[in-house]
C-alpha positions as CSV (number, residue, x, y, z in Angstrom):
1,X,-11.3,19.5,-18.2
2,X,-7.9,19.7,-16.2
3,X,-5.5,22.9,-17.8
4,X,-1.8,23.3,-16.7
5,X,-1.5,26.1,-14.4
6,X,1.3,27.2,-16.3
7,X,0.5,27.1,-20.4
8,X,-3.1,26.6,-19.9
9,X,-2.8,23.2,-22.1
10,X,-5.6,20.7,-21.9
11,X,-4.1,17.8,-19.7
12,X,-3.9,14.1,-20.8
13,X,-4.3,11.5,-18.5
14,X,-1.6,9.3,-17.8
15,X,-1.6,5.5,-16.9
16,X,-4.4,5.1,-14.2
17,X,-3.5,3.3,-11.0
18,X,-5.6,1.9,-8.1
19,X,-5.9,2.3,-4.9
20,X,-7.1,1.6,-1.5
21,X,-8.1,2.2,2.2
22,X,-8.8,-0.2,4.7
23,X,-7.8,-3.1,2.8
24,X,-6.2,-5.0,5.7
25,X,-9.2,-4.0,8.1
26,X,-12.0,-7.0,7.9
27,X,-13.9,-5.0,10.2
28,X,-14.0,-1.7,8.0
29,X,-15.1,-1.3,4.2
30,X,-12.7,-1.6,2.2
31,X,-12.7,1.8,-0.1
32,X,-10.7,1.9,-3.8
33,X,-10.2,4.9,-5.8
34,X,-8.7,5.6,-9.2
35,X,-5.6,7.6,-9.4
36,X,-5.2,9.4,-12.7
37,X,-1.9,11.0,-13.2
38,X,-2.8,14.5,-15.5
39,X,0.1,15.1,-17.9
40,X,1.4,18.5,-20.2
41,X,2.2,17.1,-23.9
42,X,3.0,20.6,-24.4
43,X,6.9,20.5,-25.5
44,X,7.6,24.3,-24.4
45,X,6.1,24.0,-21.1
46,X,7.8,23.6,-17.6
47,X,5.1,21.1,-16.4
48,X,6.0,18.7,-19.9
49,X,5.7,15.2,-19.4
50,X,8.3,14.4,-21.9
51,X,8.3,12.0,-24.7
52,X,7.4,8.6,-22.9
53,X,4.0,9.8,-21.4
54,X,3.9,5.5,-20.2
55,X,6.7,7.2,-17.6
56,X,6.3,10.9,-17.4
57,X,9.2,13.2,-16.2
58,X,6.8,15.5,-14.7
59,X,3.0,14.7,-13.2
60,X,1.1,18.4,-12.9
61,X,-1.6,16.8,-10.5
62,X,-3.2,13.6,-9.7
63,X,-7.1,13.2,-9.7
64,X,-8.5,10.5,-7.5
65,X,-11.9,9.6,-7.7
66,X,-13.3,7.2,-5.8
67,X,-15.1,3.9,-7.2
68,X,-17.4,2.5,-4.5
């Protein structure tokens, strides 16, 4: 599990996005990947996400992980 670097705070995952590689390629595979946007919910912390965690202030990191 994802910690801030700054609180140590367990991350929460923010709204996932796709995305991909060689998409306008026919003659290459086309590759997609999650993006998952890791959020602090921790109020004191520099790294917080704020209030609306649907559009955070701050992003600590962003995990991609690829699907196929």
């Amino acid at each position: 599990m994802e910690q801030c670097p700054l609180c140590k705070s367990l991350l929460r995952i923010g709204i996932t996005s796709y995305s991909f590689e060689n998409d306008d390629t026919p003659d290459k595979e086309t590759i997609a990947y999650t993006n998952l946007p890791m959020l602090c919910v921790n109020s004191t912390c520099e790294n917080y996400a704020g209030k609306d965690l649907s559009n955070p202030n701050k992003i600590v990191t962003t995990v991609r992980h690829k699907i196929n």
